[in-house]
NULUMLO-210637 format. One record per atom (N, C-alpha, C, O): residue in one letter; atom name; x negated, y, z. Coordinates in steps of 0.05 Angstrom, whole numbers, plus 5000, padded with zeros to 4 digits. Each point is the difference from the previous one (the first is absolute). Layout:
! residues N
(fiba "a" "CA" (X Y Z));
...
***
This chain:
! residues 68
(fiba "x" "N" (1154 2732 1657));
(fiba "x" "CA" (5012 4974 4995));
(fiba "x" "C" (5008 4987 5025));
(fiba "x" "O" (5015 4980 5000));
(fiba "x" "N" (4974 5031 5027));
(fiba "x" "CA" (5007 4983 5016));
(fiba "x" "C" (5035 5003 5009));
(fiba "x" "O" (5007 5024 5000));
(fiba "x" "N" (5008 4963 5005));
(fiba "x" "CA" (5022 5000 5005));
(fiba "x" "C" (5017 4990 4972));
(fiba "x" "O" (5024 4993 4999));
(fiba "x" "N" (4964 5007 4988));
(fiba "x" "CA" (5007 4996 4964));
(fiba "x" "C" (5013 4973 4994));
(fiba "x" "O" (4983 4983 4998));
(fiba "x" "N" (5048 5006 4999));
(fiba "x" "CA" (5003 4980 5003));
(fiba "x" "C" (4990 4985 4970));
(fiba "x" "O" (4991 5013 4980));
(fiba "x" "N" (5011 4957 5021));
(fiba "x" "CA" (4985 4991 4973));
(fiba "x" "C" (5022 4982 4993));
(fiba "x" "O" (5014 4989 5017));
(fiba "x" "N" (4990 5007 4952));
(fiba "x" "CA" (5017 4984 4985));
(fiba "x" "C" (4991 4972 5003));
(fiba "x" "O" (4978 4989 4998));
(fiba "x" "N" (5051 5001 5010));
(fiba "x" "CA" (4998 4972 5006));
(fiba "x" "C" (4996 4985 4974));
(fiba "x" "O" (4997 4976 5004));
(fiba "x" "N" (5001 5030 4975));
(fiba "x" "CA" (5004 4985 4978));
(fiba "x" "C" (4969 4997 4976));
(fiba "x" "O" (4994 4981 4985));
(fiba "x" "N" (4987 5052 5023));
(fiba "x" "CA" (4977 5011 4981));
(fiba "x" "C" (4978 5001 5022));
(fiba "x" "O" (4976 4994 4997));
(fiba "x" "N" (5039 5017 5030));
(fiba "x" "CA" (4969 5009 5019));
(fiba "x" "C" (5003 5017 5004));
(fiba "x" "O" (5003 5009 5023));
(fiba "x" "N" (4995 5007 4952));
(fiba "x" "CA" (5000 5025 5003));
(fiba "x" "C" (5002 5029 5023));
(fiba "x" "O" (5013 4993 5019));
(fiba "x" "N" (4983 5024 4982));
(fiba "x" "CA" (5019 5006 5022));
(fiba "x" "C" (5013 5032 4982));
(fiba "x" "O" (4993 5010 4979));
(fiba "x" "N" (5026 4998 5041));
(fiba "x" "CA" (5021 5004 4992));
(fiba "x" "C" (5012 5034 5003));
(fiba "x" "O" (5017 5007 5017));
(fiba "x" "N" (4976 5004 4972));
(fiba "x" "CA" (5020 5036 5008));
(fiba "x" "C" (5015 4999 5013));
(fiba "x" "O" (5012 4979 4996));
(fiba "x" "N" (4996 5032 5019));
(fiba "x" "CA" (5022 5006 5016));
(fiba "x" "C" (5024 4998 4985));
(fiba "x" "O" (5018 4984 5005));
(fiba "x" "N" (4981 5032 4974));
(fiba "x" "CA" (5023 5005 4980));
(fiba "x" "C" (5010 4981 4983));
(fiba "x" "O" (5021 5001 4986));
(fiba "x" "N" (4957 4974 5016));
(fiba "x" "CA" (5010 4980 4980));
(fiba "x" "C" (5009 4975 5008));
(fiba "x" "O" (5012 4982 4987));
(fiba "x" "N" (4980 5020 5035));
(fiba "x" "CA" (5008 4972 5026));
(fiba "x" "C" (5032 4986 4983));
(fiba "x" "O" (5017 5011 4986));
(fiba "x" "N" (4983 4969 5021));
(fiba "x" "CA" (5026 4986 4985));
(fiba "x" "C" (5012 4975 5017));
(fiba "x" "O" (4981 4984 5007));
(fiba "x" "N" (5039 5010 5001));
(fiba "x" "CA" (5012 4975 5019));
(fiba "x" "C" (5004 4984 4980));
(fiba "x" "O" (5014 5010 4982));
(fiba "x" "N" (4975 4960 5012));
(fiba "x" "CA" (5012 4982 4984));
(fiba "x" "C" (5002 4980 5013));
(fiba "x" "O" (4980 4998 5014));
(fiba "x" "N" (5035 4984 4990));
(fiba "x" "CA" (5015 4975 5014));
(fiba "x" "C" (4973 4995 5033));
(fiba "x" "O" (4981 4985 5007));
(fiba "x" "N" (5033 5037 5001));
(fiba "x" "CA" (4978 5010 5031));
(fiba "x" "C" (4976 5001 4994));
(fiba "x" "O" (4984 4995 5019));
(fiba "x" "N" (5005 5012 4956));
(fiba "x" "CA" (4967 5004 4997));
(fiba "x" "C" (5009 5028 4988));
(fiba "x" "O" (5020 5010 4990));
(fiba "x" "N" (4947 5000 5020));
(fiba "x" "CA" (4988 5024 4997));
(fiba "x" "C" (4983 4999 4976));
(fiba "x" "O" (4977 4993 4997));
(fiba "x" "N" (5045 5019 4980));
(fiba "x" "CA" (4978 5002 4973));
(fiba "x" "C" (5003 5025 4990));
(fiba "x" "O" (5018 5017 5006));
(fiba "x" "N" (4959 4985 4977));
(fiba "x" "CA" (4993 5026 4982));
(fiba "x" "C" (5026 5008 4976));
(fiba "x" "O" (5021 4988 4998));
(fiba "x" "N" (4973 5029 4990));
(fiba "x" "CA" (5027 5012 4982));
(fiba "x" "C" (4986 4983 4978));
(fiba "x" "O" (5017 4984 4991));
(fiba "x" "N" (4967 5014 5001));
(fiba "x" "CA" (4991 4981 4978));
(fiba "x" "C" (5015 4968 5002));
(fiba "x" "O" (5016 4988 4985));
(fiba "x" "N" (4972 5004 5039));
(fiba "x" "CA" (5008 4966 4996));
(fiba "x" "C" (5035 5014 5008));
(fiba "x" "O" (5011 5003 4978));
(fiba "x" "N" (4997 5000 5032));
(fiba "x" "CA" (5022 5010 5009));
(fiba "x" "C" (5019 5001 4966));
(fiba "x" "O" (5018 4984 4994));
(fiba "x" "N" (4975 5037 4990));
(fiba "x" "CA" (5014 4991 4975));
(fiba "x" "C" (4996 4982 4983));
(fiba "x" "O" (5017 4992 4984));
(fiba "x" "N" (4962 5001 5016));
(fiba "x" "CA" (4980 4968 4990));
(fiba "x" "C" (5028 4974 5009));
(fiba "x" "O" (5009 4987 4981));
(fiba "x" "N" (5002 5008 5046));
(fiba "x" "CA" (5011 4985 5010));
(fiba "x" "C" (5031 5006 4985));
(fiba "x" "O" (5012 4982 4988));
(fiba "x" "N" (4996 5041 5016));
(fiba "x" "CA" (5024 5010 4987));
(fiba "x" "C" (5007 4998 4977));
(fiba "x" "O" (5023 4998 4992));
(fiba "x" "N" (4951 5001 4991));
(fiba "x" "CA" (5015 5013 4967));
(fiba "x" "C" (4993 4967 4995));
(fiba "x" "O" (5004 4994 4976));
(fiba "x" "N" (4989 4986 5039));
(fiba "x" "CA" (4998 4969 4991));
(fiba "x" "C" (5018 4989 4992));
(fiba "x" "O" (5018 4996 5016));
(fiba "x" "N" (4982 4996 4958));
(fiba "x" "CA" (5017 4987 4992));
(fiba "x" "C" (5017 4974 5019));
(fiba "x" "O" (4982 4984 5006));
(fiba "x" "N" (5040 5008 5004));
(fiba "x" "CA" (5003 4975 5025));
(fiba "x" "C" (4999 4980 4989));
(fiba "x" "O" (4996 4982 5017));
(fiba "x" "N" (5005 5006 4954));
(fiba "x" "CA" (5003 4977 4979));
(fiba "x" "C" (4965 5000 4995));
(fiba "x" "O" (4988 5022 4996));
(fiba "x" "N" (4998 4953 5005));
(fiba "x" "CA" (4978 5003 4981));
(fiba "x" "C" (5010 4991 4967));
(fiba "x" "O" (5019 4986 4991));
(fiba "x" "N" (4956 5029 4999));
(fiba "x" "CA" (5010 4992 4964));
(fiba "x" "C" (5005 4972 4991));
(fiba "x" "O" (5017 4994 4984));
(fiba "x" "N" (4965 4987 5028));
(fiba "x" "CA" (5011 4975 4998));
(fiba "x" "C" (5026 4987 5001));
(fiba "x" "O" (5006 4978 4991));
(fiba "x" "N" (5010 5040 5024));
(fiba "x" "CA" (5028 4995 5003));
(fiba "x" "C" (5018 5010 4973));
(fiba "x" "O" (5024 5000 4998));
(fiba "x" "N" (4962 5007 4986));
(fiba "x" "CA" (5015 5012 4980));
(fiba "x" "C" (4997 4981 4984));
(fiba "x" "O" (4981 4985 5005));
(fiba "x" "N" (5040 5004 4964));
(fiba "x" "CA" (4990 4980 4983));
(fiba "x" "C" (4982 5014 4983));
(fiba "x" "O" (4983 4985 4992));
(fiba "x" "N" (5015 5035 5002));
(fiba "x" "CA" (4983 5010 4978));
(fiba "x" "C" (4987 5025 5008));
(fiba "x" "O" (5010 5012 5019));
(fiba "x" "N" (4968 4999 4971));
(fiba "x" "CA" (4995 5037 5008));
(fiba "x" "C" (5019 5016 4988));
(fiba "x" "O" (5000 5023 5010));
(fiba "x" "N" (5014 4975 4976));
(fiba "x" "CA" (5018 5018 4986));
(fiba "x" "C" (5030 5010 5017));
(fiba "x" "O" (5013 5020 4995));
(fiba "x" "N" (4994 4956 5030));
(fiba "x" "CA" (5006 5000 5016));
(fiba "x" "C" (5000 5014 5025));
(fiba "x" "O" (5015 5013 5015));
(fiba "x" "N" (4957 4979 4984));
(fiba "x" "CA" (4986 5013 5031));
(fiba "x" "C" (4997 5025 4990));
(fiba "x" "O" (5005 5016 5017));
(fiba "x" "N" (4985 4998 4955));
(fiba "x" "CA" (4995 5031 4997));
(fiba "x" "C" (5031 5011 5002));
(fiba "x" "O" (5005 5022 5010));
(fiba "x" "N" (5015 4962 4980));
(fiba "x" "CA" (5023 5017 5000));
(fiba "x" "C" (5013 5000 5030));
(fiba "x" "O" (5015 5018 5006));
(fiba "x" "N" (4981 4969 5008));
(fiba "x" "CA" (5008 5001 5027));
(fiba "x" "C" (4988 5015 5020));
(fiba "x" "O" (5012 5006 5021));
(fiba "x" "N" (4959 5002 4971));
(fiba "x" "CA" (4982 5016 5014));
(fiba "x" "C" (5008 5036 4990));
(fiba "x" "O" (4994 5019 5016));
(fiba "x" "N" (5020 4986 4954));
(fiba "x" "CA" (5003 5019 4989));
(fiba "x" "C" (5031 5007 5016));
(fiba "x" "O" (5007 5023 5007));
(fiba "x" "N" (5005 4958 4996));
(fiba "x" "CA" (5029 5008 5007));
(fiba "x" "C" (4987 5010 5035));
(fiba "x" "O" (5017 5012 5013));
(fiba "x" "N" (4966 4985 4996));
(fiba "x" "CA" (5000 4999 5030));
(fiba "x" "C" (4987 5026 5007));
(fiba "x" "O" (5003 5010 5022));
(fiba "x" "N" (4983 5000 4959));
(fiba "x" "CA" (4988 5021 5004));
(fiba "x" "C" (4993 5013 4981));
(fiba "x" "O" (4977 4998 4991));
(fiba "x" "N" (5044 5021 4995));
(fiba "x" "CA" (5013 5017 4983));
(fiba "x" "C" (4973 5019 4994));
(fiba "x" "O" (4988 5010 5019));
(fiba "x" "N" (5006 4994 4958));
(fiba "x" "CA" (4981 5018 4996));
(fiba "x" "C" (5014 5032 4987));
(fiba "x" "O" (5004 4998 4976));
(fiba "x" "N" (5001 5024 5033));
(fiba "x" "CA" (5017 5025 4981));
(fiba "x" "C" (4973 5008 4987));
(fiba "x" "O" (4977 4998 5008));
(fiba "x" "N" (5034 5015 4965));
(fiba "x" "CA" (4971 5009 4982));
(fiba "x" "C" (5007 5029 5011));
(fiba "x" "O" (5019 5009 5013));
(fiba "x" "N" (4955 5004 4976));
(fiba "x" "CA" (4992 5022 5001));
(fiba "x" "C" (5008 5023 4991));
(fiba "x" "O" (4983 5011 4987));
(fiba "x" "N" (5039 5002 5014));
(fiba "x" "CA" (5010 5020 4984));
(fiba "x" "C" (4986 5031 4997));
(fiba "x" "O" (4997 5014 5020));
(fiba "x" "N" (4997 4994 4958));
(fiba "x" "CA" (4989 5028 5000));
(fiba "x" "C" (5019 5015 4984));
(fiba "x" "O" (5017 4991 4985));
(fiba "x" "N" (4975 5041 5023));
(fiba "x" "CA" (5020 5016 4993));
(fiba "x" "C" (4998 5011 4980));
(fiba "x" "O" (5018 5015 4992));
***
């Protein structure tokens, strides 16, 4: 562990492999997509939930599962 950098965001510290640059901090791949997949609107900005679910659905497309 020694030399092991630690996530600016959890503590944590950090794999080599997973190290991540976010606005000049040093974070983990966790908070790292945690920060990314955040919605930039909170739901309160929406007039209704029916709103905020369809705007959250348009933003991040779910494909189903196809079997053969």
């Amino acid at each position: 562990m020694k030399g092991m950098p630690f996530c600016s965001n959890c503590q944590s510290p950090i794999p080599p492999d997973e190290v991540r640059e976010l606005s000049l901090k040093t974070v983990c791949e966790d908070c790292y997509i945690d920060a990314v997949m955040t919605p930039q609107k909170r739901k309160s900005h929406y007039r209704n939930d029916a709103e905020f679910m369809q705007r959250l659905k348009d933003a991040y497309p779910v494909k189903h599962q196809q079997f053969h």
